[in-house]
VODREN-476105 format. One line per 8 residues: number of its first residue (from 0); for each residue x, y, z of N, C-alpha, C, O. Coordinates in steps of 0.02 Angstrom, whole numbers. Layout:
N
NUM> X,Y,Z,X,Y,Z,X,Y,Z,X,Y,Z; ...
END
This chain:
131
0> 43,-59,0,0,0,0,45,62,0,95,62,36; 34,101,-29,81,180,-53,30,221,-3,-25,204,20; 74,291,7,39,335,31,-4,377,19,-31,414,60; -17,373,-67,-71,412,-120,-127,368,-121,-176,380,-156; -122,305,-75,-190,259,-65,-221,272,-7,-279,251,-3; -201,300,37,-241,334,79,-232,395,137,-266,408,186; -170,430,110,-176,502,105,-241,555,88,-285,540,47; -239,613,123,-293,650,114,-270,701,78,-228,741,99
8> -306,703,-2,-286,748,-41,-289,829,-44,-252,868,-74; -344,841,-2,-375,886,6,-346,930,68,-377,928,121; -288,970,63,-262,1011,124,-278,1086,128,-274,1127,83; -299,1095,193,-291,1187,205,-260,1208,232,-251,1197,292; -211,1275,173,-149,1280,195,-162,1347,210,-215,1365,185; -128,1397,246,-113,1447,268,-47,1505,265,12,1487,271; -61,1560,257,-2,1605,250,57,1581,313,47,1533,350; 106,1616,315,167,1597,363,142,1661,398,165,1663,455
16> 112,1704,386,115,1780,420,45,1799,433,21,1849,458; 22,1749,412,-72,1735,438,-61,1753,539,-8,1750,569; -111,1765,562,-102,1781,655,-132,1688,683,-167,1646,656; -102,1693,734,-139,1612,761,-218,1617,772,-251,1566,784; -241,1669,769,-319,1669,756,-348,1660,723,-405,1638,734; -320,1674,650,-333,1670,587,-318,1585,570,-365,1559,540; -271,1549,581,-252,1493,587,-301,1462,648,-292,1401,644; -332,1471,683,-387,1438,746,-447,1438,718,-484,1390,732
24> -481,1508,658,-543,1512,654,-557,1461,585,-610,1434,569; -491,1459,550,-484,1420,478,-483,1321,519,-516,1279,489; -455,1308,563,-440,1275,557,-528,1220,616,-550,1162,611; -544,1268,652,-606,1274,670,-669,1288,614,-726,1276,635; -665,1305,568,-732,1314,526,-705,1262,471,-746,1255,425; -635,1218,462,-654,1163,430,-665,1087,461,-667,1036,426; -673,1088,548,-661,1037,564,-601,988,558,-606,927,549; -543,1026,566,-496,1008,566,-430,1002,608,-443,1041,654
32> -366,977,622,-328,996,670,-269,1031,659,-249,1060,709; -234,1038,607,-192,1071,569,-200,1086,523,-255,1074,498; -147,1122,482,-132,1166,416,-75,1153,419,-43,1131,467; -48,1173,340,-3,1170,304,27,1214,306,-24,1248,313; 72,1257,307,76,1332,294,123,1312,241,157,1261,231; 113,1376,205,132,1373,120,193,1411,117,212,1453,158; 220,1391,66,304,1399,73,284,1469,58,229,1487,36; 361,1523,79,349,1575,61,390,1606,-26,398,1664,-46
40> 409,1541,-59,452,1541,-116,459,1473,-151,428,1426,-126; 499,1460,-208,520,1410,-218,555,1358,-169,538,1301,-152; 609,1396,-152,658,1366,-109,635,1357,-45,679,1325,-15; 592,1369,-12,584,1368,44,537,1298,74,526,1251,37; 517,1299,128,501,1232,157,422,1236,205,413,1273,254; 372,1186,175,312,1189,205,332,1178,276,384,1148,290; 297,1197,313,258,1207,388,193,1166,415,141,1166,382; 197,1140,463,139,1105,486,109,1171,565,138,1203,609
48> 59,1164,548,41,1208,626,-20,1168,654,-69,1155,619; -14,1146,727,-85,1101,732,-101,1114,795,-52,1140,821; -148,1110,836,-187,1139,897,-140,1107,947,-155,1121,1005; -91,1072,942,-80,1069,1001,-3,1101,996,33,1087,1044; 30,1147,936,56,1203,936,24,1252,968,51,1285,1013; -29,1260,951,-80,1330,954,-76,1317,1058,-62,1360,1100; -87,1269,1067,-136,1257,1130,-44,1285,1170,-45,1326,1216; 4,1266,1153,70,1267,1195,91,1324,1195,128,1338,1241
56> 77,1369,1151,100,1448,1138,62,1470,1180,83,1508,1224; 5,1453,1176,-58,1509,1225,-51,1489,1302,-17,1526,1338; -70,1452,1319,-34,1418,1406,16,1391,1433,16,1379,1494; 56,1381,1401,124,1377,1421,175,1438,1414,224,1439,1451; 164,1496,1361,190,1549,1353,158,1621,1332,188,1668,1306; 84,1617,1353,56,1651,1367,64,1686,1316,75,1746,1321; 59,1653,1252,30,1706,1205,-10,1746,1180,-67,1736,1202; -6,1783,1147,-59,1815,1116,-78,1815,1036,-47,1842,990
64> -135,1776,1033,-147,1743,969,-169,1776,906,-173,1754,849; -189,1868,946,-187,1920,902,-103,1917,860,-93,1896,803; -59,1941,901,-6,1963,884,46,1920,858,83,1934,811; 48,1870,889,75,1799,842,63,1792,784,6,1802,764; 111,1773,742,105,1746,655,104,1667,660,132,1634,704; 79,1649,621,76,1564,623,155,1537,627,170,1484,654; 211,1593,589,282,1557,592,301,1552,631,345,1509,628; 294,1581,695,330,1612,762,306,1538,785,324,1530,843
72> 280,1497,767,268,1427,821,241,1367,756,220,1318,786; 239,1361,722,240,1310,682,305,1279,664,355,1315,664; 310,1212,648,337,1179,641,366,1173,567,331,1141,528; 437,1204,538,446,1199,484,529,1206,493,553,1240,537; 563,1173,450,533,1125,399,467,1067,409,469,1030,458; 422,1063,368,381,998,379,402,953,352,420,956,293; 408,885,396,426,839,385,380,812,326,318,817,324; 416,785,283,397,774,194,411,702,200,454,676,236
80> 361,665,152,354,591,120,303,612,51,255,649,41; 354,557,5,340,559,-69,248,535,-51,229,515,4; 208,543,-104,169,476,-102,155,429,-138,99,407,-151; 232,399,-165,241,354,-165,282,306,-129,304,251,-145; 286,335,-84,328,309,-31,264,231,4,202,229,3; 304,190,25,247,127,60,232,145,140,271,164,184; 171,134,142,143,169,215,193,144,263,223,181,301; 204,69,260,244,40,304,293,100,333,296,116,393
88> 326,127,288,393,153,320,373,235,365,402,260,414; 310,261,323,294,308,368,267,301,413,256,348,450; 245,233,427,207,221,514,258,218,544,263,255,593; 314,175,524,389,181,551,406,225,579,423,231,638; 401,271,524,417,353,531,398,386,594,428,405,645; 329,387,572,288,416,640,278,402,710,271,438,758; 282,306,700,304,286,778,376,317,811,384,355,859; 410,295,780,497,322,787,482,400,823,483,420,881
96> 473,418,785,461,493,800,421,541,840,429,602,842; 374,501,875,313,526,883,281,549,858,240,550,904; 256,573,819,218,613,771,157,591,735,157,537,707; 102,635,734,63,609,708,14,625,619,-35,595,595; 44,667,601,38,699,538,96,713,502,138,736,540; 112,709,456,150,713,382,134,742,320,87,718,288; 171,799,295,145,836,224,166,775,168,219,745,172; 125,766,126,156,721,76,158,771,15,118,817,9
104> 215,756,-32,216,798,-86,225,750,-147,229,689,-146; 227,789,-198,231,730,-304,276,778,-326,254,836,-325; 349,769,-353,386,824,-366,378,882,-321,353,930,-351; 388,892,-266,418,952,-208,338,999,-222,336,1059,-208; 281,966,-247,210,1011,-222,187,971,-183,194,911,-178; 146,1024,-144,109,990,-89,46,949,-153,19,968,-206; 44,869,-100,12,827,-126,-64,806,-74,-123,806,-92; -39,793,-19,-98,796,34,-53,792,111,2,813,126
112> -105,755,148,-80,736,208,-95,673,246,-154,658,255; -43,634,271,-72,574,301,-67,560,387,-21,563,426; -111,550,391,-93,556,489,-107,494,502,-117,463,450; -112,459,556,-78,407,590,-142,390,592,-141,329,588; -208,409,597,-277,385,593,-290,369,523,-320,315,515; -277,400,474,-274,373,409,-222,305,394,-237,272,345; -168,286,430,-140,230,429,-194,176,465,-217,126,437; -206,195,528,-244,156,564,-308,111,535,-326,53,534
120> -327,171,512,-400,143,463,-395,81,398,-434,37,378; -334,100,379,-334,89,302,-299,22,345,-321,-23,309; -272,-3,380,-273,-55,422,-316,-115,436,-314,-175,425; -365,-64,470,-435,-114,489,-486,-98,427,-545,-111,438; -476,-81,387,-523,-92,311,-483,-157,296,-521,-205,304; -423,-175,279,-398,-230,244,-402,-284,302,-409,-343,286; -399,-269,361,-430,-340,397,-501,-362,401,-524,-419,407; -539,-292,396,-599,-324,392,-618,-359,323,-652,-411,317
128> -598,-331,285,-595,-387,185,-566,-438,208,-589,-492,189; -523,-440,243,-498,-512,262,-522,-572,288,-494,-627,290; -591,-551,312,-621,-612,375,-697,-632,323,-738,-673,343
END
């Protein structure tokens, strides 16, 4: 199984200079837990930002989610997998690592995203065909 088999194609990505509010109300009105943040060039490197960034800036360092930019606490470089890469190695990945989301890209564009519940699933779909 590759990671373009059950990756989520469909990502919402965000400015780097967007405020963490703007990143809370986007990421809240799609039912979602992160964003992408979008390179600011060719050369440069996607960003993951996800609520429990958001949640560590604001109570642990008492931010202010007006005045914050999404870069000042997101996570970038984002950690990148082809998708054609085999899930196997990014569960690998993600156990190893802790982590639970991954930008996947097709030639260095963003392609989707796969999180560790999308491994999970696509798991117990092929065991349940199995029985």
């Amino acid at each position: 199984m590759l990671v373009k088999d059950i990756m989520k194609p469909q990502v919402v990505t965000i400015a780097a200079r967007a405020t963490v509010r703007e990143a809370m109300t986007a990421m809240r009105k799609q039912g979602i837990k992160s964003l992408v943040v979008e390179k600011g060039n060719e050369h440069d490197a996607y960003g993951l930002i996800t609520y429990n960034d958001i949640l560590k800036t604001i109570v642990a360092e008492e931010g202010d989610i007006d005045l914050l930019n999404v870069y000042d606490i997101c996570a970038k470089p984002a950690l990148i997998v082809s998708r054609e890469l085999e899930v196997k190695h990014v569960a690998r990945l993600m156990v190893n690592m802790n982590i639970h989301r991954i930008v996947v890209t097709n030639a260095n564009e963003l392609a989707g995203l796969i999180t560790m519940n999308d491994i999970v699933s696509a798991i117990l779909e092929l065991a349940d065909g199995e029985e």
